[in-house]
N, C-alpha and C positions, 0 to 999 in steps of 0.2 A: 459430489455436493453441488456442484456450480452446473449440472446435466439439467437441473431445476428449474433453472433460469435460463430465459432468453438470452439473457446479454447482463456486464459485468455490473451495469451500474441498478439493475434488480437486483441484484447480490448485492452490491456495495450500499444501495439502500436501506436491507435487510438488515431486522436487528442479529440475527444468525451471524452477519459477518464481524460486528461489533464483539461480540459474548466469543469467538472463536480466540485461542490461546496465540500464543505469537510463536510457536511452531508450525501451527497450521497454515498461520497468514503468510508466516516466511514460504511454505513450499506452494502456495496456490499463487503469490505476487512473481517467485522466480520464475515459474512455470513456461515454458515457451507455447505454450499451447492457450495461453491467457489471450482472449481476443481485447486490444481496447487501440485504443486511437491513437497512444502517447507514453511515450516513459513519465509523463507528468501526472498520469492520469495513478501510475505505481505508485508514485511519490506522496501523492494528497491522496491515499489509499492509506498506507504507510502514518503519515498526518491524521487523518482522521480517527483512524485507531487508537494512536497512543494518547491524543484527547479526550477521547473517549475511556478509556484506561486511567484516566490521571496520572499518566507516566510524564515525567519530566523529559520534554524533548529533547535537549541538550544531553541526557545523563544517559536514551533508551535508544535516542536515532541511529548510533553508529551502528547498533549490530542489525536493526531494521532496513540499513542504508543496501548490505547483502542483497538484497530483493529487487532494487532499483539498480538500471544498468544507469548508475553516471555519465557515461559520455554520452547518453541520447537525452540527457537533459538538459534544458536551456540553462546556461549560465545564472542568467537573473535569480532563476528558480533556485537554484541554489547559495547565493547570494542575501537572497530575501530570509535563509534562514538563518544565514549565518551573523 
């Protein structure tokens, strides 16, 4: 799917990645083979989806959190959502 794109943020643009299920997004964010800049870049990947979704962030983040390596993320960023 993502062989389409140049790079993550044509995909993360794409409505394609929007309309994708949250099994999908779970194994394409854990992915080690995900080229991107930053675990923060997973995170508001993560974010953008579930606003998109009308999922309540509080109720949907923790099992979306799986996908994000935590410790490579900045405190703040974390912080800011809690």
């Amino acid at each position: 799917m993502l062989q389409n794109y140049e790079c993550w943020f044509q995909f993360y643009n794409d409505d394609l990645f929007l309309n994708l299920g949250s099994k999908a997004i779970s194994e394409i964010l854990k992915s080690d083979d995900l080229n991107i800049e930053n675990e923060e870049v997973v995170f508001d990947s993560v974010r953008r989806w579930l606003d998109f979704k009308h999922l309540d962030l509080h109720t949907h983040l923790k099992p979306m959190l799986n996908t994000v390596r935590l410790s490579l993320l900045p405190v703040k960023v974390i912080n800011d959502v809690l």
